[in-house]
N, C-alpha and C positions, 0 to 999 in steps of 0.2 A: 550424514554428519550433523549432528547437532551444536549448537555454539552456546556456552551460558556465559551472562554477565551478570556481576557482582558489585554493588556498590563500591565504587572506589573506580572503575572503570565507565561504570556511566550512572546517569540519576535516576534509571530504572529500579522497581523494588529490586531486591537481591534476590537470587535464582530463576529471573526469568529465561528462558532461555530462547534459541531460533533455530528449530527444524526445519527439514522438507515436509509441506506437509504430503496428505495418502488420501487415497479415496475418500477414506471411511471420516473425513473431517467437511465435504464436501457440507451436509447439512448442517453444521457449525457457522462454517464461511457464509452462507448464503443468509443464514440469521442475523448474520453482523451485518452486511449490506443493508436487508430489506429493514432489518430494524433502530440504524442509525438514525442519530436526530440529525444528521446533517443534511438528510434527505429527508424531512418533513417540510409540510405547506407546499409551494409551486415548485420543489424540485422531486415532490415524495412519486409523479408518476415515472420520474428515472429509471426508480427500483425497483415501481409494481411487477411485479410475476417473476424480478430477476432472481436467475438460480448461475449456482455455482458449482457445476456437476464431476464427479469425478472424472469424465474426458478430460474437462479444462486445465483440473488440478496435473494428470499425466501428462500433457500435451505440453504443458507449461513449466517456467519456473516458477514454483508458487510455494513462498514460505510464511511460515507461523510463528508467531511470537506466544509462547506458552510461560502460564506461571507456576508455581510449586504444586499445584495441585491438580497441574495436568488442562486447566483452563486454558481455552484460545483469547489472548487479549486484543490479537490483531492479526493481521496477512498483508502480504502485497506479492504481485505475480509481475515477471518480468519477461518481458517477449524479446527473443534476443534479434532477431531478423525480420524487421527494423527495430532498430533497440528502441523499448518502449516500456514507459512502467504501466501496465495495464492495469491493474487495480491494484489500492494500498486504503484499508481500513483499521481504525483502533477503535479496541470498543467502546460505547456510551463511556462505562465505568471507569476505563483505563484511561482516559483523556487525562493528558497534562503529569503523567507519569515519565514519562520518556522511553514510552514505548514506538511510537511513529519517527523520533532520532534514531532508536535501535533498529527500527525495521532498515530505513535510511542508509546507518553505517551496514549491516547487513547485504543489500542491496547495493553497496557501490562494490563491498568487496566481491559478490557474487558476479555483477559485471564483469569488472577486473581479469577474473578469473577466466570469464567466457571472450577475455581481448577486444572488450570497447571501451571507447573513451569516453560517451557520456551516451544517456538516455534521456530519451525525450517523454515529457511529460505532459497530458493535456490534463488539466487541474479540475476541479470541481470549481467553480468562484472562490465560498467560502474558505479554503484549502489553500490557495494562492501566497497569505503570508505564511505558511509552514513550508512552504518547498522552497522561499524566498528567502527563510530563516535557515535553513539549511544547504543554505547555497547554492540553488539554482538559478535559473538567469530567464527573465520574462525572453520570448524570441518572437513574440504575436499573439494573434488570437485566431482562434477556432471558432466559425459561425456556427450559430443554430444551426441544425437539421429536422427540424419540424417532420413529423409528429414526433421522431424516439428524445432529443435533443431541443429542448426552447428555447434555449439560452447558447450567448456566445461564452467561450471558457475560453483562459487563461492558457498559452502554450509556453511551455518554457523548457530548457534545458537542464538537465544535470549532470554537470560534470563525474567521472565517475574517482577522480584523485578528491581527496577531501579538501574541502575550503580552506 
């Protein structure tokens, strides 16, 4: 099932839309991780060697925000037991479109669906005011784990009813 929205329904360009994604998008997703700027300087070795395999994609909820041309702008995968958003990225280009709200409303209704009330979210730092903007709820923090993790992150809730 694919979902599109349309200007007038949210601030994303019009005809993006949100798939499941499939195997065959696996080296797409992986490009979006390792090449974000979000993870440059002291957080770029997060992502060094990270891949996004097509196990993950089938084992997972993992959807994609696609635009008219068939582009990936974004993903976020949602692990239902412990409900958890396990990764959510938009791309470089896409930032500030309202593609990471769409992933967002996407993901509470996919919850919803699978009968929870909210997902837990452990933040990247920087990322902390978009999930805070969207209505999640700081609940703690999450210490480093030296070497994969140097830093403490941001743990917070999201509700899965809209704010």
């Amino acid at each position: 099932m694919s979902v599109t929205y349309r200007r007038g329904r949210s601030a994303a360009p019009a005809g993006v839309r949100i798939r499941r994604a499939v195997a065959r998008d696996a080296r797409r997703l992986t490009r979006l991780v390792t090449t974000s700027r979000a993870y440059e300087g002291p957080y770029a070795p997060m992502v060094a060697g990270y891949r996004v395999g097509p196990d993950y994609i089938e084992t997972h909820r993992v959807f994609v925000a696609v635009g008219e041309e068939g582009r990936v702008l974004g993903f976020y995968a949602l692990v239902v037991s412990p409900p958890e958003l396990d990764l959510m990225f938009v791309g470089d280009d896409a930032q500030g479109l309202g593609i990471g709200r769409l992933l967002v409303a996407h993901l509470r209704d996919e919850a919803r669906r699978a009968g929870l009330s909210e997902v837990r979210v452990v933040a990247h730092p920087p990322a902390e005011g978009f999930y805070l903007g969207v209505g999640a709820e700081r609940t703690g923090t999450v210490a480093a784990r030296p070497p994969a993790v140097m830093w403490d992150r941001p743990e917070l809730t999201l509700p899965v009813a809209s704010p």
